[in-house]
PDB file of N, CA, C and O in Angstrom:
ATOM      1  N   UNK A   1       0.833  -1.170   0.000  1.00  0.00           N
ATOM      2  CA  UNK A   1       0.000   0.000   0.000  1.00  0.00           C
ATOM      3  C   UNK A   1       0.882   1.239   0.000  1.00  0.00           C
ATOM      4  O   UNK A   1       1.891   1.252   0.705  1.00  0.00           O
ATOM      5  N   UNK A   2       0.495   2.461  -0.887  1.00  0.00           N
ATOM      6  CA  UNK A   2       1.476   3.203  -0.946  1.00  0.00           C
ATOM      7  C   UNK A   2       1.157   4.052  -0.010  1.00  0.00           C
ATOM      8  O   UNK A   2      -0.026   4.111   0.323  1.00  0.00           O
ATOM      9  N   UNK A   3       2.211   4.974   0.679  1.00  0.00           N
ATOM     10  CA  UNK A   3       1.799   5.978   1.387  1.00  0.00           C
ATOM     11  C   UNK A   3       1.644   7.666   1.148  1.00  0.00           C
ATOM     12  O   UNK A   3       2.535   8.351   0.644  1.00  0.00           O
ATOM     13  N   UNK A   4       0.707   8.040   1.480  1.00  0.00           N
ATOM     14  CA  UNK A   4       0.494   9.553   0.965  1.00  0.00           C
ATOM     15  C   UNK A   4       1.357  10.895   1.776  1.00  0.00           C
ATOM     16  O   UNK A   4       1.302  11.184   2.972  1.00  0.00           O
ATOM     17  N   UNK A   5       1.879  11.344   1.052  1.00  0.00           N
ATOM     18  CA  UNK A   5       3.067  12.164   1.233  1.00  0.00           C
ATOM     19  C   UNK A   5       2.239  13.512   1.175  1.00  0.00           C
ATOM     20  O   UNK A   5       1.378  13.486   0.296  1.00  0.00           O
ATOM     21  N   UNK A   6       2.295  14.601   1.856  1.00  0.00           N
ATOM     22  CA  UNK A   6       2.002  16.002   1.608  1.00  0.00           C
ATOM     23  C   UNK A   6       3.112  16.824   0.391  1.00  0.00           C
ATOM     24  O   UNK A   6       4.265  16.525   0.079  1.00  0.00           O
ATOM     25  N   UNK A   7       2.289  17.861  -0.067  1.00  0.00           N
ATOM     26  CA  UNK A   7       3.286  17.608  -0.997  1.00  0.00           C
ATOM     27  C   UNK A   7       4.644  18.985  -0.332  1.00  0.00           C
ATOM     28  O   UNK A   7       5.714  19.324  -0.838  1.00  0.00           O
ATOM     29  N   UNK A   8       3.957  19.451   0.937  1.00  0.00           N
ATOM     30  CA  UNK A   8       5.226  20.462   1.568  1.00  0.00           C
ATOM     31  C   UNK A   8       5.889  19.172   2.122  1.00  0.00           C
ATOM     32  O   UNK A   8       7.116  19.243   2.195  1.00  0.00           O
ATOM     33  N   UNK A   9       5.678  18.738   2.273  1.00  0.00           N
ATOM     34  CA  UNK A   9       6.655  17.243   3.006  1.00  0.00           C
ATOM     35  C   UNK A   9       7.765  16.967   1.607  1.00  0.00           C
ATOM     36  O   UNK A   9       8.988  16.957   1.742  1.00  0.00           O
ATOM     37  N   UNK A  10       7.151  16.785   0.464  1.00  0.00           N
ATOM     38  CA  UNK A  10       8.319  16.607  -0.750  1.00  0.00           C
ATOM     39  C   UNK A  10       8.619  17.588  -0.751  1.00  0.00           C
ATOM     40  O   UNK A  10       9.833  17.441  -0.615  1.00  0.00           O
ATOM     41  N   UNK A  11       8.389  19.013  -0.823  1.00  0.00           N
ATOM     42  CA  UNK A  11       9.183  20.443  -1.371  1.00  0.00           C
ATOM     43  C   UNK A  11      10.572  20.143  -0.328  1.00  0.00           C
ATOM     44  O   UNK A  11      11.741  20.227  -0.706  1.00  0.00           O
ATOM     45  N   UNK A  12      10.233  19.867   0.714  1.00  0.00           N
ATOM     46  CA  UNK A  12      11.254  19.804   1.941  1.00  0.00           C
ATOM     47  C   UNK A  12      12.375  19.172   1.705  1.00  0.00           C
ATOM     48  O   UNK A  12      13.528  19.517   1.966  1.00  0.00           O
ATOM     49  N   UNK A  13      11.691  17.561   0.836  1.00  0.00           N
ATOM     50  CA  UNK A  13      12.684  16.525   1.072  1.00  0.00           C
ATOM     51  C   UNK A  13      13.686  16.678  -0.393  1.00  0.00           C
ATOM     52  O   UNK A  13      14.680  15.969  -0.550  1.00  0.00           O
ATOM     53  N   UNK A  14      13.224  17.757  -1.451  1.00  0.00           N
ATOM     54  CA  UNK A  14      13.462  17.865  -2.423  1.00  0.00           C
ATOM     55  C   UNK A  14      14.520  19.009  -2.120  1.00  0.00           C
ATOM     56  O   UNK A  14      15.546  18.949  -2.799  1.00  0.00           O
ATOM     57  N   UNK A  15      14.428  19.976  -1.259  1.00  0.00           N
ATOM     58  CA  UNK A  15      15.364  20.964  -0.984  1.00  0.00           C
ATOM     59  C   UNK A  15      16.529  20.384  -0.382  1.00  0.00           C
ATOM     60  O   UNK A  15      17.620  20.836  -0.731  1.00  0.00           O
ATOM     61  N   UNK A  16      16.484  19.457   0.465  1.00  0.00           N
ATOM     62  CA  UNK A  16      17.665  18.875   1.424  1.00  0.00           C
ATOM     63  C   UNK A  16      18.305  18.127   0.299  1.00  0.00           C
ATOM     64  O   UNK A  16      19.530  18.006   0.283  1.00  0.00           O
ATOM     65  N   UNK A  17      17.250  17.407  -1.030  1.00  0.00           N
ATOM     66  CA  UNK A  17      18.531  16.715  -1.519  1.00  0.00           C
ATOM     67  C   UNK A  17      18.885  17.225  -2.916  1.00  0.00           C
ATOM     68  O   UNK A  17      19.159  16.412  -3.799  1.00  0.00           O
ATOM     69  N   UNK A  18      18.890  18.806  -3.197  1.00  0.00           N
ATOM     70  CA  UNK A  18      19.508  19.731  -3.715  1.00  0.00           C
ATOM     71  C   UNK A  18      20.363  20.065  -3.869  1.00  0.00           C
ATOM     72  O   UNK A  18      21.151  20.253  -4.796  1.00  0.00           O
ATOM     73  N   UNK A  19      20.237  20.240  -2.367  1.00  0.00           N
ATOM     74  CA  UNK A  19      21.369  20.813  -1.323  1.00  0.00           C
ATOM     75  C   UNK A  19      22.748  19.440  -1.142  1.00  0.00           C
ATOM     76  O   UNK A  19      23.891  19.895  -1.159  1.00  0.00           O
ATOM     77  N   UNK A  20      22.690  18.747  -1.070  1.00  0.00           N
ATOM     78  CA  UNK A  20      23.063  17.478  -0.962  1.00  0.00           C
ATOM     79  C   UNK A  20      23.535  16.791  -2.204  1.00  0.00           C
ATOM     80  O   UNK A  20      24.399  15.915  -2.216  1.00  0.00           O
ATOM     81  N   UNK A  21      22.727  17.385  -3.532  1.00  0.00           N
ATOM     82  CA  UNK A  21      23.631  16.926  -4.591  1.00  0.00           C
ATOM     83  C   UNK A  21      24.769  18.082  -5.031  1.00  0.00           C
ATOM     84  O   UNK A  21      25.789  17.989  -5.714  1.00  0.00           O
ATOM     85  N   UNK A  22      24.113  19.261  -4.308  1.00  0.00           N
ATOM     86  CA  UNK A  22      25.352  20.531  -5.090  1.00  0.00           C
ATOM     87  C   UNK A  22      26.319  20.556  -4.237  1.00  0.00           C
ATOM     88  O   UNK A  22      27.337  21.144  -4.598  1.00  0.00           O
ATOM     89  N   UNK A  23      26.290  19.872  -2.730  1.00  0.00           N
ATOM     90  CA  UNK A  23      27.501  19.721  -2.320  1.00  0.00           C
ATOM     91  C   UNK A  23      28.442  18.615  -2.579  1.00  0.00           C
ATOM     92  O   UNK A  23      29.652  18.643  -2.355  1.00  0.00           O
ATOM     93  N   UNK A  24      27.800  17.692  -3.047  1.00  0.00           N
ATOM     94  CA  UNK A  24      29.011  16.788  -3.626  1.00  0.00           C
ATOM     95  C   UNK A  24      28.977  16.619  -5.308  1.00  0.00           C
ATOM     96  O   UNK A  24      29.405  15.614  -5.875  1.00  0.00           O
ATOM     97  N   UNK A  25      28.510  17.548  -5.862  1.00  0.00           N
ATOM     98  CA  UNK A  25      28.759  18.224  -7.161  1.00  0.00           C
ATOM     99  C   UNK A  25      28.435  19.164  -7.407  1.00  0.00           C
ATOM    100  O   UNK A  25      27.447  19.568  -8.020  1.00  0.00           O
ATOM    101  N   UNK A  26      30.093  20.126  -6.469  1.00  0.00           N
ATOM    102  CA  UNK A  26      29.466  21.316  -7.008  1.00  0.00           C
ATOM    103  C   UNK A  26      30.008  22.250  -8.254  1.00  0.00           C
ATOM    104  O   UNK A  26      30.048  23.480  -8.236  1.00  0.00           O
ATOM    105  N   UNK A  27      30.340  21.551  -9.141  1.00  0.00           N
ATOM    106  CA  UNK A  27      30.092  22.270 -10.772  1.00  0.00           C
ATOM    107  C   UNK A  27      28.352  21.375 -11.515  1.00  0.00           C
ATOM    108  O   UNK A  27      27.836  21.474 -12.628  1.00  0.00           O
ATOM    109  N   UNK A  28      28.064  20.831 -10.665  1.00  0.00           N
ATOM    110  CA  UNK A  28      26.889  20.101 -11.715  1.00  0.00           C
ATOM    111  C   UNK A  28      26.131  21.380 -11.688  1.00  0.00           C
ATOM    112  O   UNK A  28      26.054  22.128 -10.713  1.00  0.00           O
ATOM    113  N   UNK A  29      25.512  21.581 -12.993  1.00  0.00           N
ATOM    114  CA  UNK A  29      24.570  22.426 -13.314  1.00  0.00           C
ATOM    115  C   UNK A  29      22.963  22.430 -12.363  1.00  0.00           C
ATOM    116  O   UNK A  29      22.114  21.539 -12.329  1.00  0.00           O
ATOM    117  N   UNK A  30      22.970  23.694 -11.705  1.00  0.00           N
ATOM    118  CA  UNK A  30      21.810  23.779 -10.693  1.00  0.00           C
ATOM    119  C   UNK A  30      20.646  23.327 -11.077  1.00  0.00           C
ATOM    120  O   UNK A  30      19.884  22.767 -10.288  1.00  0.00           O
ATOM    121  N   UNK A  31      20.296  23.566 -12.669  1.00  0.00           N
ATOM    122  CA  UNK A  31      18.921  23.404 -13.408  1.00  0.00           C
ATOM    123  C   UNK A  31      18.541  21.753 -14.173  1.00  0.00           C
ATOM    124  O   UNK A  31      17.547  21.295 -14.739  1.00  0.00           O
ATOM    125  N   UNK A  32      20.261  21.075 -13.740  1.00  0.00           N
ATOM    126  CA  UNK A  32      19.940  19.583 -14.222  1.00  0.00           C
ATOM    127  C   UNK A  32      19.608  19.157 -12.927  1.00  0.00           C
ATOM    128  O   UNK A  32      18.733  18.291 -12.914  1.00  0.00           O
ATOM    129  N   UNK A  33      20.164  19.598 -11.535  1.00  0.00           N
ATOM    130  CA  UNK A  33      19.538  19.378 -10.294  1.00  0.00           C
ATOM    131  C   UNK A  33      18.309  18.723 -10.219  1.00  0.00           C
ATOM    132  O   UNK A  33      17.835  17.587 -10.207  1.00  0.00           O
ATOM    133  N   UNK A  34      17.855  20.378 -10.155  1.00  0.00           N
ATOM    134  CA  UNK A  34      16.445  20.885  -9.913  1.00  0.00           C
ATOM    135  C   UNK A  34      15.270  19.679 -10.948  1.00  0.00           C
ATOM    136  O   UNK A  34      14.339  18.978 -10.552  1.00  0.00           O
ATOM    137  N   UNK A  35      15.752  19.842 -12.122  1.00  0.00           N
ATOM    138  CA  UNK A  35      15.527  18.628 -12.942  1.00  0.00           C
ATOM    139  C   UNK A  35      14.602  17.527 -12.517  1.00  0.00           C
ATOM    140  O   UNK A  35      13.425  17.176 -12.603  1.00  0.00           O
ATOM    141  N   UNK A  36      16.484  16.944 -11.699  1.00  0.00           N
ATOM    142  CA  UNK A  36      16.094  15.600 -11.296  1.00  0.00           C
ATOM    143  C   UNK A  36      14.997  15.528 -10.257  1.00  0.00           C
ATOM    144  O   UNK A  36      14.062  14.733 -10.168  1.00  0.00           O
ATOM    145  N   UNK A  37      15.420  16.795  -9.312  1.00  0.00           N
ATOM    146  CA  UNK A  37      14.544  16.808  -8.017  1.00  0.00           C
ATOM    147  C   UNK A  37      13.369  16.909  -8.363  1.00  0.00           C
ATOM    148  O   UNK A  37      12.606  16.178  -7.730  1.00  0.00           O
ATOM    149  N   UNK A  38      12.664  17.888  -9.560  1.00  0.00           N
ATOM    150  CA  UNK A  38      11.764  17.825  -9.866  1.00  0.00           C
ATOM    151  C   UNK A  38      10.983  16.403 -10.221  1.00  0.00           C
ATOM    152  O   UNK A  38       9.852  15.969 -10.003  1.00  0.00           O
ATOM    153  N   UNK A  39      11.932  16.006 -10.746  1.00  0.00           N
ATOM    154  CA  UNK A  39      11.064  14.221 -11.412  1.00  0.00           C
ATOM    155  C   UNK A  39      10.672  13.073  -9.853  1.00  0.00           C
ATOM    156  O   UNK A  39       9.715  12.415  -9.446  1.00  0.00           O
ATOM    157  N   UNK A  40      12.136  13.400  -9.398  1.00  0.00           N
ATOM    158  CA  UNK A  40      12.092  12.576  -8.155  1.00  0.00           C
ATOM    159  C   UNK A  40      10.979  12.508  -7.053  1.00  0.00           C
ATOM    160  O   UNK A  40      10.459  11.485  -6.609  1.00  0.00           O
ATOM    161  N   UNK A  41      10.684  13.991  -6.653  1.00  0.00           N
ATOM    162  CA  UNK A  41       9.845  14.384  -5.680  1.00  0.00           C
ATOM    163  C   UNK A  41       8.557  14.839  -6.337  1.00  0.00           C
ATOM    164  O   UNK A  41       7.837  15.398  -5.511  1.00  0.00           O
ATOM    165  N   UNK A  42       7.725  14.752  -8.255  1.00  0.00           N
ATOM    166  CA  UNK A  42       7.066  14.875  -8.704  1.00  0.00           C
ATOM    167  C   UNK A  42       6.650  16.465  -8.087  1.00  0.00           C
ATOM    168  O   UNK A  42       5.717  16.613  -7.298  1.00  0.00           O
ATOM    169  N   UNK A  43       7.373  17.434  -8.509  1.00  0.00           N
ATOM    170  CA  UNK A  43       6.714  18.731  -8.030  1.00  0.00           C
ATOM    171  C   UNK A  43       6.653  19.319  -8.869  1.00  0.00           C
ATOM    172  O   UNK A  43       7.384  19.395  -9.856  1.00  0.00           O
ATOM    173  N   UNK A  44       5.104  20.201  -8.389  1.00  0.00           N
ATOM    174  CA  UNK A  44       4.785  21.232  -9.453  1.00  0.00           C
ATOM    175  C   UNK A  44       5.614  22.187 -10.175  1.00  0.00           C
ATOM    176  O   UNK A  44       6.774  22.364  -9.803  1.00  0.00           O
ATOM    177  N   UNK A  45       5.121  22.841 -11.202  1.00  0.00           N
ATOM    178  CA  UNK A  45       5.955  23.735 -11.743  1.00  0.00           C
ATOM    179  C   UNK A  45       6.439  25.008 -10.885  1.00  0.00           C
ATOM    180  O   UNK A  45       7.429  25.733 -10.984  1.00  0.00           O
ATOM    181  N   UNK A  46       5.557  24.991 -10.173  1.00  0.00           N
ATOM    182  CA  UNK A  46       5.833  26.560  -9.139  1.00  0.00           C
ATOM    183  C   UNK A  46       6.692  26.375  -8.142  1.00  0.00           C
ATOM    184  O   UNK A  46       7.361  27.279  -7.641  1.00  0.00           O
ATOM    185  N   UNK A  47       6.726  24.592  -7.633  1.00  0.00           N
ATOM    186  CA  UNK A  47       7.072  24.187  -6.377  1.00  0.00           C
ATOM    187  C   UNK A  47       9.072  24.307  -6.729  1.00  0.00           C
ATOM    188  O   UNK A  47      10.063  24.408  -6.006  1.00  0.00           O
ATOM    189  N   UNK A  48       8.835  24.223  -8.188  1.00  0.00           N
ATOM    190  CA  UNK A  48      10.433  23.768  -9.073  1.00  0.00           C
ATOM    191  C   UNK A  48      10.881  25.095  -8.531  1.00  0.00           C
ATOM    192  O   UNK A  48      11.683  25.230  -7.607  1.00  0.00           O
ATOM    193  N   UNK A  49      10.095  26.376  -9.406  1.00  0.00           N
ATOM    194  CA  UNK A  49      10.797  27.578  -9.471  1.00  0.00           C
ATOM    195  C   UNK A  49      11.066  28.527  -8.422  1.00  0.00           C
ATOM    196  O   UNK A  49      11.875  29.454  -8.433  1.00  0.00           O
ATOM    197  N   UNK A  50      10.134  28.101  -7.352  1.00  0.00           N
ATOM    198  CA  UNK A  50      10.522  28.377  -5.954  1.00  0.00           C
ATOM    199  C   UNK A  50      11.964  28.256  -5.438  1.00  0.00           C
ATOM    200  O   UNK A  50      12.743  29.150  -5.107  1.00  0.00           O
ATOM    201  N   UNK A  51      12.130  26.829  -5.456  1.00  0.00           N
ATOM    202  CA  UNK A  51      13.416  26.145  -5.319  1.00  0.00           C
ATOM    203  C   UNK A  51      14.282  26.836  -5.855  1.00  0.00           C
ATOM    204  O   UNK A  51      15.173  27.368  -5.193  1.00  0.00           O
ATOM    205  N   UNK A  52      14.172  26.961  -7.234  1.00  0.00           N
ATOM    206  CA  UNK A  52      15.702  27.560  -8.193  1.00  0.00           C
ATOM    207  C   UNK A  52      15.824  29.006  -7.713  1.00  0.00           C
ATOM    208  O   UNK A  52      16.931  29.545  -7.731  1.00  0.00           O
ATOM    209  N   UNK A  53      14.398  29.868  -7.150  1.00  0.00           N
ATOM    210  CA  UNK A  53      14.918  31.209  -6.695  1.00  0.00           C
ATOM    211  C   UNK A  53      15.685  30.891  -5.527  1.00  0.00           C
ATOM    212  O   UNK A  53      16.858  31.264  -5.492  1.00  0.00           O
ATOM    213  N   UNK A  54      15.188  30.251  -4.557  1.00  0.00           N
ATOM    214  CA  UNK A  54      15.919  30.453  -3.225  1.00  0.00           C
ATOM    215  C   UNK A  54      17.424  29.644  -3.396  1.00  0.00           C
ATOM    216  O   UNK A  54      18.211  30.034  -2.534  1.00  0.00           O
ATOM    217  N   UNK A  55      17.911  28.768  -4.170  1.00  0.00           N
ATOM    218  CA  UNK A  55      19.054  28.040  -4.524  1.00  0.00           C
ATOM    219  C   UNK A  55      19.833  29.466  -5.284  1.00  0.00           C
ATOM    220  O   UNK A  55      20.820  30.005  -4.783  1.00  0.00           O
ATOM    221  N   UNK A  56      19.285  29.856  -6.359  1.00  0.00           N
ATOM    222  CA  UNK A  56      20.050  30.765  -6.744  1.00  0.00           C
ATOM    223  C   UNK A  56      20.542  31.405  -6.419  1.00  0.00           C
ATOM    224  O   UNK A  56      21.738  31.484  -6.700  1.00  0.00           O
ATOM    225  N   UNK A  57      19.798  32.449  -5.455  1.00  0.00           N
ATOM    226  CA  UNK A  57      20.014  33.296  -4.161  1.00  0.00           C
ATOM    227  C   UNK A  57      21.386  32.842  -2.990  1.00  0.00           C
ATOM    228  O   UNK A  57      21.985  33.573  -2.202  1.00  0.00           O
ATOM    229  N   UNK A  58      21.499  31.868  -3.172  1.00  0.00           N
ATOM    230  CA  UNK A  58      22.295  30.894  -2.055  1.00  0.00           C
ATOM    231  C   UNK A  58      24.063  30.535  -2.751  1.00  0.00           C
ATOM    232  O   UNK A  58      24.988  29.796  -2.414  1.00  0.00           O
ATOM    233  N   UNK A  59      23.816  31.545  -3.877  1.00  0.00           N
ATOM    234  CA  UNK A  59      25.278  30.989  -4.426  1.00  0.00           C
ATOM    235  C   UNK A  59      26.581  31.202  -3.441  1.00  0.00           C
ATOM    236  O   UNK A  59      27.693  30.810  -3.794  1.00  0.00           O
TER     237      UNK A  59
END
């Protein structure tokens, strides 16, 4: 049975592992990241571009 996830519960778990791939690659491109995180944690389009502002911001 699968379990139901909120989806601020993925924005969360999608930021930590952002964060977590740009520190152990950090020349990988932020937007192939975000990408993956996007596919991984199935988030909306807004939930993506949220992310890439506050990551960007964080250089």
């Amino acid at each position: 049975m699968a379990t139901v996830v909120s989806q601020s519960e993925l924005v969360r778990k999608a930021a930590e592992y952002i964060n977590e791939q740009r520190n152990a690659h950090p020349t990988k491109d932020l937007h192939a990241i975000l990408d993956e995180a996007g596919m991984r944690f199935n988030l909306t389009p807004l939930d993506q571009a949220s992310l890439e502002r506050i990551f960007s911001e964080n250089k």
